[in-house]
PAROMI-340868 format. One record per residue: x, y, z of N, C-alpha, C, O in turn; chain; residue number from 1. Coordinates in pm, 1 decimal. Example, Ala and Ser with C-alpha at 12.3 -4.5 7.8 and 13.67 -1.06 7.14 Angstrom:
! PAROMI-340868
n_xx,n_yy,n_zz,ca_xx,ca_yy,ca_zz,c_xx,c_yy,c_zz,o_xx,o_yy,o_zz,chaine,num
1319.0,-569.0,780.0,1230.0,-450.0,780.0,1320.0,-330.0,780.0,1423.6,-331.9,846.5,A,1
1285.0,-225.0,708.0,1367.0,-106.0,714.0,1290.0,3.0,787.0,1340.9,113.8,803.9,A,2
! end
This chain:
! PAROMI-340868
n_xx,n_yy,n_zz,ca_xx,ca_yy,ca_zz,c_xx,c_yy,c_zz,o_xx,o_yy,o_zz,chaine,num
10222.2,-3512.5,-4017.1,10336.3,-3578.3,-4081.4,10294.8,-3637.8,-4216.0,10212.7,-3729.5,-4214.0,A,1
10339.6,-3598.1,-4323.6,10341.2,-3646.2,-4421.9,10345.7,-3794.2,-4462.2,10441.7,-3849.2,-4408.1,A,2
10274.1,-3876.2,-4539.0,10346.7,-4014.9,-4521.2,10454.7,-4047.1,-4680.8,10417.9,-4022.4,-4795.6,A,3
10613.7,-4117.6,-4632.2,10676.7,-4103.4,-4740.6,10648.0,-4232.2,-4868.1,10669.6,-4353.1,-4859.8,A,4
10601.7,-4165.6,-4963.3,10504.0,-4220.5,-5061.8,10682.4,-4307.4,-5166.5,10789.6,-4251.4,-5143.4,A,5
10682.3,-4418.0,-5254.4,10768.0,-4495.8,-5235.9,10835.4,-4396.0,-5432.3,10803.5,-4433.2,-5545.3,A,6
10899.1,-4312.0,-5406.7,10924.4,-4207.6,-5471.2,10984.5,-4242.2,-5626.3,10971.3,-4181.1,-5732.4,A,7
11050.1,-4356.3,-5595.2,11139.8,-4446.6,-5739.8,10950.1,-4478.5,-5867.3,10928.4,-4431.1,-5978.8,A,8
10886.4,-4542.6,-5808.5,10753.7,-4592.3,-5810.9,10695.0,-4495.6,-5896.3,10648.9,-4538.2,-6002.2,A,9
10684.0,-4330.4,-5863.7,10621.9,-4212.9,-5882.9,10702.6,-4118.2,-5935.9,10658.2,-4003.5,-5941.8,A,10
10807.4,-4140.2,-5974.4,10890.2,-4083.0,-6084.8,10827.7,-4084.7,-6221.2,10780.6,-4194.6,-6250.5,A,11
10818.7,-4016.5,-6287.2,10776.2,-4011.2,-6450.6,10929.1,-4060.7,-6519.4,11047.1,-4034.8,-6495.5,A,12
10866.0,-4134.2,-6603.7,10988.2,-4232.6,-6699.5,10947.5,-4185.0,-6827.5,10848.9,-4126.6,-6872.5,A,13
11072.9,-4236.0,-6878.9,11072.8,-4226.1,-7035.9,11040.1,-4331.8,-7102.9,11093.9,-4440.0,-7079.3,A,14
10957.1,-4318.1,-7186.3,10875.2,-4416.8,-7275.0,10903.6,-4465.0,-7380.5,10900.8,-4371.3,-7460.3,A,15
10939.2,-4586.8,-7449.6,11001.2,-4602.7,-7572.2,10884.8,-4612.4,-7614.4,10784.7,-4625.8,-7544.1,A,16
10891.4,-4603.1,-7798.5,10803.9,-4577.8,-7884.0,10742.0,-4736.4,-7894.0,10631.4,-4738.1,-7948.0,A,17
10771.7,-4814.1,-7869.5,10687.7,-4973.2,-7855.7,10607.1,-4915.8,-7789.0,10508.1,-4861.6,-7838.3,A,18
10644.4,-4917.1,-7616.9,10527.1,-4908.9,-7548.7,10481.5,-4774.3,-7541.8,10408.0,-4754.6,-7445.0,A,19
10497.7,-4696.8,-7598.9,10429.7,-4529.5,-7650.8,10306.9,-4580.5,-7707.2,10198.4,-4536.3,-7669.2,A,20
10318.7,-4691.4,-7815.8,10228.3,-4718.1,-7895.3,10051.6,-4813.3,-7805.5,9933.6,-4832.3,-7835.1,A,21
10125.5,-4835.9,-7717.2,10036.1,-4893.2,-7630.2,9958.6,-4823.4,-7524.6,9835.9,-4826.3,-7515.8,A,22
10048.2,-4753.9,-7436.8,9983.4,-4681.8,-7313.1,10018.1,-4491.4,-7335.4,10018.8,-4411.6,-7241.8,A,23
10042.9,-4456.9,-7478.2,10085.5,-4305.2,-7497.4,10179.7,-4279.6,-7468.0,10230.6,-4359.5,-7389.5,A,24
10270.6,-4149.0,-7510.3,10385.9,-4096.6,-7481.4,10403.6,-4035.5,-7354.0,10318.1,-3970.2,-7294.0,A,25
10513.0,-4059.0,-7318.3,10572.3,-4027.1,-7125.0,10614.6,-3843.7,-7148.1,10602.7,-3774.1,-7249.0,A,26
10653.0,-3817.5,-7045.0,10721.6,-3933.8,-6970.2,10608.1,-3920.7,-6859.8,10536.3,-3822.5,-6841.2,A,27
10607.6,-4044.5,-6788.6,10440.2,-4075.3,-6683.5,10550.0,-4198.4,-6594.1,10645.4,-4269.5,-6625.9,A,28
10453.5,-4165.7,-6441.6,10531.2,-4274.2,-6347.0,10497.9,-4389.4,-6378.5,10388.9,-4389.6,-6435.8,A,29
10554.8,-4513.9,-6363.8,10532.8,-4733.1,-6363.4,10407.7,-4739.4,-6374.4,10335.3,-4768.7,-6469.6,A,30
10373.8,-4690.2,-6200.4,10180.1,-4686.6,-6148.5,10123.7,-4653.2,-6275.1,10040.1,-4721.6,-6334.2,A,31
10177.8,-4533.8,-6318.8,10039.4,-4486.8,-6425.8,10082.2,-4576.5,-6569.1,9982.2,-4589.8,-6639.6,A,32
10181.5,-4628.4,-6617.3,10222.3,-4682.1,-6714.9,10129.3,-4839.7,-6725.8,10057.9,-4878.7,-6818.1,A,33
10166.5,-4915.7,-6579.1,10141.5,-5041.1,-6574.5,9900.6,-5013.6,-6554.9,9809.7,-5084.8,-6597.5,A,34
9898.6,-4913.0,-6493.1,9764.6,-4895.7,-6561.4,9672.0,-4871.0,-6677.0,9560.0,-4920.3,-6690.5,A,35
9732.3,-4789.1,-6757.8,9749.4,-4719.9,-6877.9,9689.7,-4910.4,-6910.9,9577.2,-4960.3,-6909.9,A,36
9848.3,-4978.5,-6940.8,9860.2,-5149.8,-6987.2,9737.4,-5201.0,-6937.2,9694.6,-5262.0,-7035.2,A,37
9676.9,-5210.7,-6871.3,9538.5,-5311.5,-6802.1,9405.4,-5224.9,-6893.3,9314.3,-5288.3,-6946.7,A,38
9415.3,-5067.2,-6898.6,9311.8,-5018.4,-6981.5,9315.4,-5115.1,-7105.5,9220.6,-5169.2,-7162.5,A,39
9458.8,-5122.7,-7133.8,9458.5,-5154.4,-7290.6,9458.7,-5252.6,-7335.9,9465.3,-5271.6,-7457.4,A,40
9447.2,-5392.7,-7198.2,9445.1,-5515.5,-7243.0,9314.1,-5588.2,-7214.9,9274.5,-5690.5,-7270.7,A,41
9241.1,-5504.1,-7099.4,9093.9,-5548.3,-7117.8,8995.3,-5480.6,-7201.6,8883.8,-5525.7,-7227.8,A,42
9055.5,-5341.7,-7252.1,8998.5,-5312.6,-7361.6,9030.5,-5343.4,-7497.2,8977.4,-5269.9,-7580.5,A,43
9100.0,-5428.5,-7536.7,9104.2,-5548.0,-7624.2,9080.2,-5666.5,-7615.8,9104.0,-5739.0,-7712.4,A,44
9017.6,-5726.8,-7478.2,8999.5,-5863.8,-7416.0,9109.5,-5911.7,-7479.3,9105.1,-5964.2,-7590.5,A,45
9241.7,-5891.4,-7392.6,9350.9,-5961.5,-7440.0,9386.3,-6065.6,-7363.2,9466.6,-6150.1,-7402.6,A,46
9312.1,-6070.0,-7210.4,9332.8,-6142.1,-7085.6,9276.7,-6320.9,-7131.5,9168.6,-6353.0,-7181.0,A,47
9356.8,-6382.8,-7105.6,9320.2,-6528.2,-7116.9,9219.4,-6538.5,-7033.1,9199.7,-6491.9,-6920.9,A,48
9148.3,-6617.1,-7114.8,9003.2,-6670.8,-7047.1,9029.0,-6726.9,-6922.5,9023.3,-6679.4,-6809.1,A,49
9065.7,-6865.1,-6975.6,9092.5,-6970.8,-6900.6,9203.5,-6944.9,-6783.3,9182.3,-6983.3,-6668.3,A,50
9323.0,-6877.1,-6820.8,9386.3,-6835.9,-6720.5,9426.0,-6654.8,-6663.5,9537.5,-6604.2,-6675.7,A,51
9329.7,-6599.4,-6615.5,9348.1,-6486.8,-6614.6,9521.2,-6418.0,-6620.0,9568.8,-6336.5,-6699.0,A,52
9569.2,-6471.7,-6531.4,9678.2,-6420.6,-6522.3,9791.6,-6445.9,-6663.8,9911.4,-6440.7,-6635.9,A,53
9766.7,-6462.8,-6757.4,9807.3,-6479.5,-6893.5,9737.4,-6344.3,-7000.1,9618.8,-6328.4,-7029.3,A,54
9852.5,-6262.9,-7040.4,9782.2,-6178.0,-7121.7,9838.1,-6235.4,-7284.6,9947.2,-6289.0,-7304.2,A,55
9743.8,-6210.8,-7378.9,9782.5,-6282.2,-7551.9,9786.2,-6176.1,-7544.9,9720.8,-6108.4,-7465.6,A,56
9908.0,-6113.5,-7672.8,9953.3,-6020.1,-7694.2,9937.9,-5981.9,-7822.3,10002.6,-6065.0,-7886.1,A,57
9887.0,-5899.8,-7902.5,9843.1,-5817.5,-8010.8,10013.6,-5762.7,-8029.9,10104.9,-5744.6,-7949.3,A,58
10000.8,-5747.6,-8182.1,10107.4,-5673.5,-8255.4,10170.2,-5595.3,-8161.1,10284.1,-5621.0,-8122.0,A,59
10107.4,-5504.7,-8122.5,10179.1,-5390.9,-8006.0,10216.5,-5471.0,-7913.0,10334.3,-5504.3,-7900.2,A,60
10175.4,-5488.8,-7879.7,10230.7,-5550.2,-7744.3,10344.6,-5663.9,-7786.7,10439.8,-5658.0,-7708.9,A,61
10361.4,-5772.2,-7895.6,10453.5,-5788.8,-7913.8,10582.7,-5742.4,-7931.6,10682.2,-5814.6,-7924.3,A,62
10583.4,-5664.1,-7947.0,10661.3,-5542.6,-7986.7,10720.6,-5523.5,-7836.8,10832.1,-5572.9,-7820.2,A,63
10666.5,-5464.0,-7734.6,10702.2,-5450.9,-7568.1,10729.2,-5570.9,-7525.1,10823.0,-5570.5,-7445.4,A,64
10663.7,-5720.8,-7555.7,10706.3,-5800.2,-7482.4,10862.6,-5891.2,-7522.1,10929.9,-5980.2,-7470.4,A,65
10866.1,-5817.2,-7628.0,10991.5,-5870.6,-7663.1,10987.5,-5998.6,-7795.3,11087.2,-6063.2,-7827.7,A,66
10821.4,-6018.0,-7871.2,10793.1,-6087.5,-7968.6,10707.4,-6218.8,-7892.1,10674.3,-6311.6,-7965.9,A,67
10677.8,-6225.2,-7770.2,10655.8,-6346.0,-7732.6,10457.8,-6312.4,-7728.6,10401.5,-6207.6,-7696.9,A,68
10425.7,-6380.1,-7751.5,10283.1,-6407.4,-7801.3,10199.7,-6424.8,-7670.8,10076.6,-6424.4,-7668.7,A,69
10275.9,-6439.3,-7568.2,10139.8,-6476.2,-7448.1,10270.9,-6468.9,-7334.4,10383.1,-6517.2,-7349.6,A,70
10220.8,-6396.7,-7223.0,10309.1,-6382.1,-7116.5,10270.1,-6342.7,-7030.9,10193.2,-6247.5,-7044.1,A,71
10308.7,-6406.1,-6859.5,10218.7,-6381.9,-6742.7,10203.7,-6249.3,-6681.5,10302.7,-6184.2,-6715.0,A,72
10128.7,-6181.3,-6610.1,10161.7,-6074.4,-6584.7,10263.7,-6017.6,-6466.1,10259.5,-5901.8,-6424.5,A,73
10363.9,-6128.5,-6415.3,10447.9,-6078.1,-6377.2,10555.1,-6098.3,-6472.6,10651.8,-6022.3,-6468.5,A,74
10550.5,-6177.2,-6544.6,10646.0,-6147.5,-6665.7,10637.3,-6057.0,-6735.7,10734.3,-6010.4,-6795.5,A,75
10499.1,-6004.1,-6745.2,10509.7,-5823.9,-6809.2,10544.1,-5745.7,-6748.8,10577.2,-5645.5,-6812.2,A,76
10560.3,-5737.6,-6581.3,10598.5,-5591.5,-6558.8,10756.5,-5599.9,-6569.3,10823.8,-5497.8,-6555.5,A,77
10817.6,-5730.4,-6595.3,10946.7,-5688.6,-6602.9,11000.7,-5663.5,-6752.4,11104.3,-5598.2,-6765.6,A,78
10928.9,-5716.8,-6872.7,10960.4,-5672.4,-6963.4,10883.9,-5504.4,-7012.5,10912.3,-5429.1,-7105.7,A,79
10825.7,-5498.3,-6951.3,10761.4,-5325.3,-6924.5,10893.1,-5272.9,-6884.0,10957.5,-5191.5,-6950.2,A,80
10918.1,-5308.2,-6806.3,11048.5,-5205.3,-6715.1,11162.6,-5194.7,-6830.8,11215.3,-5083.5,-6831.7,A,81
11217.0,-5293.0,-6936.9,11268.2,-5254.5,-7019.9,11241.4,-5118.6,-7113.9,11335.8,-5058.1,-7164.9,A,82
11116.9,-5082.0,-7129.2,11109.2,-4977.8,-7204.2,11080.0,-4884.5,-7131.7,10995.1,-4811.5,-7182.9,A,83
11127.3,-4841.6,-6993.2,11104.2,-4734.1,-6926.5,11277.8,-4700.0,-6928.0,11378.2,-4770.3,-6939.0,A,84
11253.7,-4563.2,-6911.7,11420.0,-4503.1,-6868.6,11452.7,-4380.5,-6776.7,11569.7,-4349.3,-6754.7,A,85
! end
């Protein structure tokens, strides 16, 4: 028996050109999008020191987060989900 894998999740989305500029052009599923984002924020040490769960946000990423300069990371996956379609 197959196990049913959570299919909305593993859909490939469409990518707006903000976050194109960050994690590459789609269309690619959330999973691989919201990973893509963690390559690209510890490979800029963008992660707050002091509070991990706080990412500072570089030009690009302002841009996806909607202009806001520092935002938690459950506040990113919902402004992520804005630029998926």
């Amino acid at each position: 028996m197959a196990t049913k894998t959570n299919s909305a999740f593993m859909k490939p989305m469409n990518i707006s050109d903000d976050l194109a500029a960050v994690v590459g052009k789609g269309p690619m599923p959330r999973s691989e999008v919201v990973k893509k984002l963690w390559v690209y924020i510890k490979g800029k040490n963008l992660q707050d020191e002091k509070n991990k769960r706080n990412i500072n946000a570089d030009e690009a990423l302002k841009k996806v987060f909607g202009g806001k300069a520092v935002v938690n990371m459950f506040e990113m996956t919902k402004l992520v989900s804005k630029h998926l379609s």
